[in-house]
N, C-alpha and C positions, 0 to 999 in steps of 0.2 A: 337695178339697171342692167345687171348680166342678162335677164331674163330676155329684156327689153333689145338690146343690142342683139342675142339670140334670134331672135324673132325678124329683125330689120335683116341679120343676114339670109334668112330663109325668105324674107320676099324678096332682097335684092339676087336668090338665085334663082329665083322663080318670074323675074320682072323679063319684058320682051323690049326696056329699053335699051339704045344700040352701048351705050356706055357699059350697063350692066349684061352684056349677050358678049362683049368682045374677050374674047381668052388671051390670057396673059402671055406674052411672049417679048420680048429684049434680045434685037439683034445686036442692040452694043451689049451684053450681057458681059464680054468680055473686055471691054474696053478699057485702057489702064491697066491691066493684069502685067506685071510684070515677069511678062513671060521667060525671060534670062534667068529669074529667080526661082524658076520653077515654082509658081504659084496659078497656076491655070483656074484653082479652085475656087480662089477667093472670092467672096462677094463684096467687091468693094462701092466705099458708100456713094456712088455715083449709084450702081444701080439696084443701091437700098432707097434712095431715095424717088427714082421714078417708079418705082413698086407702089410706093407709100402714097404718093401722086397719084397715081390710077385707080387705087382703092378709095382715096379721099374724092376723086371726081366724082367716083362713079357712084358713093354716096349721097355727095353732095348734090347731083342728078334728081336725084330721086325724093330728098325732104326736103328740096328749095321746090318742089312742083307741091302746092297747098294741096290741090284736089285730090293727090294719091296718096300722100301724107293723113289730110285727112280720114280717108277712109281705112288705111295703114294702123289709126291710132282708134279710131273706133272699132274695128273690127277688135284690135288687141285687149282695151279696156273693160270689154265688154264678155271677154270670153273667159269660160271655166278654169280657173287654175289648179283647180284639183278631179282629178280624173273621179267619175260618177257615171254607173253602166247606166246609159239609157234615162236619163233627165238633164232637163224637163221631159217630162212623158207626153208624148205626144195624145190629142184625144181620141184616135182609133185605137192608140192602141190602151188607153185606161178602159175605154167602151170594152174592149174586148174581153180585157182582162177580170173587168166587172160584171162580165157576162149581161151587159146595158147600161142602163145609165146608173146603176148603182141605189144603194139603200138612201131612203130621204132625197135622194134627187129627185125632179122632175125627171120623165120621159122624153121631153120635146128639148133634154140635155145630151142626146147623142149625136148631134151635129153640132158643127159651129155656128153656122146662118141660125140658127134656133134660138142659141147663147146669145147669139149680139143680140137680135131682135127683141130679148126679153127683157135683156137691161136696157136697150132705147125705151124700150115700153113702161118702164120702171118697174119689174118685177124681181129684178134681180140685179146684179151687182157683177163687175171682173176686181179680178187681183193680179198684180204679179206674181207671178211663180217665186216662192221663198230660196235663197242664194242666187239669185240670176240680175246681172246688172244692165239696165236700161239706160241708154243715151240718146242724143240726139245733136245735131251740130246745121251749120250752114255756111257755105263755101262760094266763093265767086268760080263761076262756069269757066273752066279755060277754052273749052270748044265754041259755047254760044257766047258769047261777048253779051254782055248787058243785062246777063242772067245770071240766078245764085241755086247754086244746087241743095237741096234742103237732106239729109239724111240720118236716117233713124236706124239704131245701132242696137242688139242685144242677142246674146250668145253667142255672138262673133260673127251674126251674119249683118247684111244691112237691107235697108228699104231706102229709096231715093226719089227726090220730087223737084222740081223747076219749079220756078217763078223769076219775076222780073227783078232786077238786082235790091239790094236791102234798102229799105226807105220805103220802098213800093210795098201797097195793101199785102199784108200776108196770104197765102192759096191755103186751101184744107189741107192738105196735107202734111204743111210746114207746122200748123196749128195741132193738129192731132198726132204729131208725131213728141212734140212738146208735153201735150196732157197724155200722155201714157209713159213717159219717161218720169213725169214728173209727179205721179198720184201711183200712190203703193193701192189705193182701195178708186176704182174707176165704176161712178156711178152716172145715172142719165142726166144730174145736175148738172157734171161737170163737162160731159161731150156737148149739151146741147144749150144749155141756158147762162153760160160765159158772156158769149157776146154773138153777133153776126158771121163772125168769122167760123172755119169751117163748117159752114150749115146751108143751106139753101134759104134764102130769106122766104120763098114763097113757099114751104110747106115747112120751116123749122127742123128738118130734118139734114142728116149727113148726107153729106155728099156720097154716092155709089163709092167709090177707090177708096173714101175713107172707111166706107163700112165693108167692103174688102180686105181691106189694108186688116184689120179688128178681127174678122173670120180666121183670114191668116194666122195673127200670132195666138189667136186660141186653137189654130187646129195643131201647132207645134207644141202647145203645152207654154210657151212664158205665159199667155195671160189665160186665167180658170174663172168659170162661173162660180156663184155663191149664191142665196137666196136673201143673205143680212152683211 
């Protein structure tokens, strides 16, 4: 919980909301001080308490609003808690480090667009990357009224997609942000032959942002090709 609390005060110092932006200041600071008694110093509990009140607001601000809360708790969940130079490794720099795409890999492995396309094609297979944790979550839009914000969480960054609020047909992205959270071994069974949903019903295939979205987290290293 320390960790966690940790965390909430480093975004509430980093938030541009006005509750969290205002600097603490108490012109009744002294009010009650018994000044006769030569006590000027004291902090009395009149103004321990509007202290405690401005902090408690300026919290409560911030995780009564779902959408930031949200993404607040996915970015957290989802990030390294143990410091590790450089992983996931990202794929230019493995290519590099490999001097190519490396022994028993395929050639057509030193891109990412090359990787997706082999396992849509079924030749090949993704993984998640081993210690790295994958989320995904779905939130009502506080800006678009009547929309739900869909977003996908892992190494503490996010991806995020729209659709029409919950009950309404799911969009690709909400779908494929789901199947890669939820499958440690991601093969072309599971992107493509589920169901209708994110795929294009007239050529069976993903939708462009989703096969985007796939290039993406393999060219950061969470998801790696395989041949089995």
């Amino acid at each position: 919980v320390s960790d966690l609390v940790s965390k909430l005060a480093e975004s509430l110092s980093s938030s541009m909301e006005d509750s969290a932006l205002r600097r603490y200041t108490d012109d009744d600071l002294l009010k009650g001080v018994d000044i006769v008694d030569n006590a000027p110093g004291e902090l009395t509990s009149d103004a321990k308490e509007r202290a405690k009140h401005l902090v408690i607001d300026s919290m409560t601000s911030l995780i009564s609003d779902d959408e930031w809360w949200d993404e607040f708790f996915g970015r957290y969940v989802t990030e390294q808690k143990r410091a590790r130079n450089n992983y996931p490794i990202p794929l230019e720099d493995w290519v590099d480090d490999c001097g190519g795409s490396g022994e028993n890999q395929p050639d057509e492995w030193e891109d990412a667009q090359s990787i997706v396309q082999s396992v849509l094609a079924g030749g090949s297979v993704l993984y998640q990357a081993e210690g790295i944790t994958f989320a995904y979550s779905s939130v009502r839009s506080k800006i678009h009224k009547g929309r739900c914000s869909h977003r996908f969480y892992v190494d503490g960054e996010m991806w995020h997609s729209e659709s029409q609020s919950p009950g309404a047909k799911q969009n690709d992205m909400a779908h494929i942000f789901q199947l890669v959270s939820n499958h440690r071994r991601i093969d072309c069974g599971i992107l493509l032959d589920r169901n209708d949903i994110g795929k294009h019903e007239s050529t069976q295939q993903l939708a462009p942002e989703a096969v985007q979205f796939l290039e993406e987290l393999v060219s950061a290293g969470v998801l790696y090709g395989s041949d089995e």
